[in-house]
C-alpha positions in Angstrom: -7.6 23.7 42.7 -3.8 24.2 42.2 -3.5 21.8 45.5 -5.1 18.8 43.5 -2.5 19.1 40.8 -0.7 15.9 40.6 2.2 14.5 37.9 2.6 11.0 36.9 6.0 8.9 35.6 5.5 8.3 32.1 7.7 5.3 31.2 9.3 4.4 28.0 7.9 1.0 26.0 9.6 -2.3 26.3 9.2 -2.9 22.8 11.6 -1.3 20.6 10.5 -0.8 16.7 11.9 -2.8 14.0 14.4 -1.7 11.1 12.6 -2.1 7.7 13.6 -4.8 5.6 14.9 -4.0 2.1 12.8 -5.2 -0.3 15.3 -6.9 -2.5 14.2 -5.5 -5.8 15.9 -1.8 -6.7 15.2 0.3 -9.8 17.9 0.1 -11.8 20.2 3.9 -11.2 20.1 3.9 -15.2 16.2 4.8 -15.8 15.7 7.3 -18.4 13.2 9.5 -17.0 9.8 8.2 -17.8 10.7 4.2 -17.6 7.6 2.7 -15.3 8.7 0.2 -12.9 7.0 -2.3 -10.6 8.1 -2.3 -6.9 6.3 -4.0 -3.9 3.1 -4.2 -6.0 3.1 0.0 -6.8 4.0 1.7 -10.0 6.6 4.0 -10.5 8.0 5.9 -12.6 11.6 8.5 -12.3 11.0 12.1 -13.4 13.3 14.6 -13.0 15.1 13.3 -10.2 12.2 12.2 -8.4 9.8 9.2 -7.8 6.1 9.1 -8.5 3.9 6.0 -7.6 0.3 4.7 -8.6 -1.6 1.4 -7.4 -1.7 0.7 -10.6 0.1 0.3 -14.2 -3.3 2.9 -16.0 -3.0 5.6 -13.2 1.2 5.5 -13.3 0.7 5.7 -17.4 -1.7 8.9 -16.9 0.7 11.0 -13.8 3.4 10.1 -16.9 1.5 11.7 -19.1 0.5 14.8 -17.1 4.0 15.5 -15.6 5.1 15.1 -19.2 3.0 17.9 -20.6 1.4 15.1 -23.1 -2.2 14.9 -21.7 -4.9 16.9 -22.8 -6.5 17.6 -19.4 
């Protein structure tokens, strides 16, 4: 068994992977926390020093209101 042990050359890919493109449109550094922003068709909004983003405008308005303290659930 230990005789039929055999390696093969793994090779690296010829393709190398692209650098992201900026997507042109930036939040502005001034947001007050709690401002909801649109950015490459997700919503977002700064809390705290961090971002939080939804698929849509409702669901961005509701994780505001949770992280807030404001919702009832």
């Amino acid at each position: 068994m230990e005789n039929e042990y055999q390696t093969k050359d793994i090779k690296g890919t010829a393709n190398k992977m692209q650098e992201p493109k900026p997507s042109g449109m930036k939040p502005p550094q001034n947001m007050e926390d709690g401002a909801i922003f649109e950015k490459d068709g997700m919503f977002f909004f700064k809390w705290k020093g961090g971002e939080c983003g939804y698929h849509s405008m409702s669901d961005a308005e509701e994780g505001l209101m949770k992280v807030s303290g404001k919702s009832n659930s």
